[in-house]
C-alpha positions in Angstrom: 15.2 2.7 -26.5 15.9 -0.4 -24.3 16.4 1.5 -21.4 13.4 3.9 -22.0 11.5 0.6 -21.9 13.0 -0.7 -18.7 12.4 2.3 -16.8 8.9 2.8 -17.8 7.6 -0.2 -17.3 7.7 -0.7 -13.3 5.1 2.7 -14.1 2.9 0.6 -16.5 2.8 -2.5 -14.1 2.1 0.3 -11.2 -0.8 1.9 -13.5 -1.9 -1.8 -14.7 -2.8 -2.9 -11.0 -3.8 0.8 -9.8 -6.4 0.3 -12.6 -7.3 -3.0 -11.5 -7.7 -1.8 -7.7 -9.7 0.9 -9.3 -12.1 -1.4 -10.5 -13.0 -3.5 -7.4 -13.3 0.3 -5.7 -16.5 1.1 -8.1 -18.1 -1.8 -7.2 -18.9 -0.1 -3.6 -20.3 3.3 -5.3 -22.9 4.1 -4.2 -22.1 2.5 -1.0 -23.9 -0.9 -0.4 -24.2 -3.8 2.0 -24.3 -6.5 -0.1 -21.7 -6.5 -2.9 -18.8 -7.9 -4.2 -16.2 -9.1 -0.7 -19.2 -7.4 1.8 -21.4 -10.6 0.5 -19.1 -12.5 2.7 -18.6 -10.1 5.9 -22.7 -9.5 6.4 -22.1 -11.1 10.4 -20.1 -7.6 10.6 -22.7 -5.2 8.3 -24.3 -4.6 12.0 -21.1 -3.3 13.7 -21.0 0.3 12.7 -17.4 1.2 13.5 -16.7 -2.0 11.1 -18.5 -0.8 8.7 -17.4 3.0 8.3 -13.9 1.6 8.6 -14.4 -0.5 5.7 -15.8 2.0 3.3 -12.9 5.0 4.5 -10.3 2.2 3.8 -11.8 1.7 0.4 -12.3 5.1 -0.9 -9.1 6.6 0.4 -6.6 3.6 -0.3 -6.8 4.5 -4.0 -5.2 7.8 -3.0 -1.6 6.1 -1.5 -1.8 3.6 -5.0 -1.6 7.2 -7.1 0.6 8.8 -4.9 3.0 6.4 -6.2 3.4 8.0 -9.5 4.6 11.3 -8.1 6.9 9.9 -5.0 9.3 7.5 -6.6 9.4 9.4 -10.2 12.2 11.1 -10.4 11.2 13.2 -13.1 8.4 14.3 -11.1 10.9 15.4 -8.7 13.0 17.4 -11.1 10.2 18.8 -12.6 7.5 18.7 -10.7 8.6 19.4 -7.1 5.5 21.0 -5.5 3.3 18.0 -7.1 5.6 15.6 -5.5 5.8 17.4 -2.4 1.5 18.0 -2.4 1.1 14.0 -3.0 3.4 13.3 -0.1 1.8 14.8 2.3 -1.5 13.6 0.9 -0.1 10.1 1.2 1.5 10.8 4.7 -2.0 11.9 6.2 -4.0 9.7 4.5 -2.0 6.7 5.9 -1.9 8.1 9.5 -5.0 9.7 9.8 -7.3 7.8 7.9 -7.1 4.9 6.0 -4.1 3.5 8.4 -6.4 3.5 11.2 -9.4 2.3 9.4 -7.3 -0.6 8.7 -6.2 -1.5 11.9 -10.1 -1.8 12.7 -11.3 -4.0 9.9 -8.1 -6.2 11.2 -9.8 -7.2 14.0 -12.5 -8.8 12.3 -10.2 -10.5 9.3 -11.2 -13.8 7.9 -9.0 -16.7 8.8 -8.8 -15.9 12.6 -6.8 -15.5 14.7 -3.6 -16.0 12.5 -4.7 -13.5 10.0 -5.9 -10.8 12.5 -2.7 -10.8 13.9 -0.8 -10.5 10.7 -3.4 -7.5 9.4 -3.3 -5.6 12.4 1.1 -5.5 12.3 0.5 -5.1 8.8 -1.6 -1.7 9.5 0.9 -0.7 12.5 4.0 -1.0 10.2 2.0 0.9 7.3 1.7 3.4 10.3 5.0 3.4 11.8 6.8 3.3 8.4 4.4 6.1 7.2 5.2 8.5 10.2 8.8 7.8 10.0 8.7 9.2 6.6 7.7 12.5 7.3 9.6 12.5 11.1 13.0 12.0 9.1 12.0 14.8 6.2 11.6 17.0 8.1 14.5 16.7 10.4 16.5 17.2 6.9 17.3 13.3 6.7 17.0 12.4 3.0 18.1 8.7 3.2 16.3 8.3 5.7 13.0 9.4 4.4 13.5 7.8 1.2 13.9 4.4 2.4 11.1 4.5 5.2 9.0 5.9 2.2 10.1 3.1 0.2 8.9 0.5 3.3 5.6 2.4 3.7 4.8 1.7 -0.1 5.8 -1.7 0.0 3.0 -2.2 2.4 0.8 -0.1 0.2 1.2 -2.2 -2.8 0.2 -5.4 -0.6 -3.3 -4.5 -1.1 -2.4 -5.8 -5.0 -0.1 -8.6 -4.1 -2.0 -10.0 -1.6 -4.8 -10.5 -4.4 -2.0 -11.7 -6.7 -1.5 -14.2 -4.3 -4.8 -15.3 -3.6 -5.4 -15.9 -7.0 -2.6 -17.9 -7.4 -3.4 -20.2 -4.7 -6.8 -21.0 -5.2 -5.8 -21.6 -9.0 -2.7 -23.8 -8.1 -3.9 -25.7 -4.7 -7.5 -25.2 -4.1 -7.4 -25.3 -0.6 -9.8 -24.3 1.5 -11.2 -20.3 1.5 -10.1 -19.7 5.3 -6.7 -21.3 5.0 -6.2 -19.2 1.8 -6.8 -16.0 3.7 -4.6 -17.1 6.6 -1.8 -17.7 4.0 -2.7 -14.4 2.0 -2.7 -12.1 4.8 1.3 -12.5 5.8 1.9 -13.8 2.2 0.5 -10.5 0.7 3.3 -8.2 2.9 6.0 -9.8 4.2 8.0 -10.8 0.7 7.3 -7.2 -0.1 9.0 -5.7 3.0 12.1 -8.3 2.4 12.3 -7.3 -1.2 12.8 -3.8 -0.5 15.1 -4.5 2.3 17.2 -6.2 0.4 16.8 -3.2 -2.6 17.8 -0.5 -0.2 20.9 -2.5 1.4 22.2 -3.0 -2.4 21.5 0.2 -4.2 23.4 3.1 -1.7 24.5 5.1 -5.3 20.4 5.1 -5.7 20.3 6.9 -2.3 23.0 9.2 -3.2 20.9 10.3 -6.6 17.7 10.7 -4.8 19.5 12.9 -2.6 21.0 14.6 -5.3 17.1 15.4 -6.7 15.6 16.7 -3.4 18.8 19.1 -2.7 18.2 20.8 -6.5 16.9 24.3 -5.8 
């Protein structure tokens, strides 16, 4: 029972915050200018590539959260190989096509200057580069490969919750002031992720082995 409970729960956290994200994404149906974070970015409300970037990075960044359900399950993968395989791709495209790209625009214009604009925009390049590395090394055949540059891409994914994990925690613990939070928050909200995960693939090579095990059933 124990171990039922330990390997469901990083799902329940996942769905918890997925839920959460959910949330702040409603607010922006039907799409308005002057709600929830917009209420603070109305100097940009004018700049119409800003603007469709911010609503496509909204709507379609719930899709990579759900897609982490079927990519790191390995039931799904057992069972449900198709569904896995359909979500990948989903995930894969969305990042480089769409809601990767959207980010790198809304970078430019990030609260906290020029600190957090730079740490946005390699933020959305890595989420990119990660992303596309993925699906390069699957289809060359390279499981490992693909799992762990899968694993890096949705590192950065879940920063869109972390990142508001740590916001919250700063402004509850130090107060400081809202533009140094967000120049904190915006390498605060990746970078432990990305070293976390680094240091989870370097420990766990029998974890590589199973998942390669998974993908090779027929």
């Amino acid at each position: 029972m124990l171990s039922k409970i330990i390997k469901i729960t990083p799902y329940l956290i996942l769905a918890f915050f997925t839920w959460l994200m959910f949330r702040i994404t409603v607010q922006y149906l039907p799409p308005a200018d002057d709600v929830a974070f917009l209420r603070i970015k109305q100097q940009y409300i004018g700049i119409i590539h800003w603007k469709t970037a911010f609503f496509v990075h909204v709507y379609s960044s719930m899709v990579v959260l759900i897609a982490g359900f079927t990519q790191f399950s390995s039931i799904v993968l057992r069972k449900y190989r198709s569904l896995h395989q359909l979500m990948g791709r989903l995930y894969v495209f969305n990042i480089i096509f769409v809601t990767g790209p959207a980010a790198c625009i809304m970078a430019l214009y990030a609260n906290g200057g020029l600190s957090s604009r730079i740490a946005f925009c390699l933020l959305g390049i890595l989420w990119i580069y990660f992303t596309a590395n993925a699906w390069i090394s699957i289809r060359k055949g390279q499981i490992k490969t693909h799992k762990n540059f899968m694993l890096r891409s949705y590192a950065l994914t879940f920063s869109a919750i972390t990142l508001r994990i740590w916001k919250w925690l700063i402004v509850l613990l130090l107060h400081p002031a809202p533009m140094d939070v967000y120049r904190v928050v915006a390498w605060l909200g990746w970078i432990p992720n990305l070293l976390l995960i680094e240091w989870y693939i370097s420990r766990n090579p029998e974890w590589k082995n199973k998942w390669k095990t998974y993908l090779l059933l027929k």
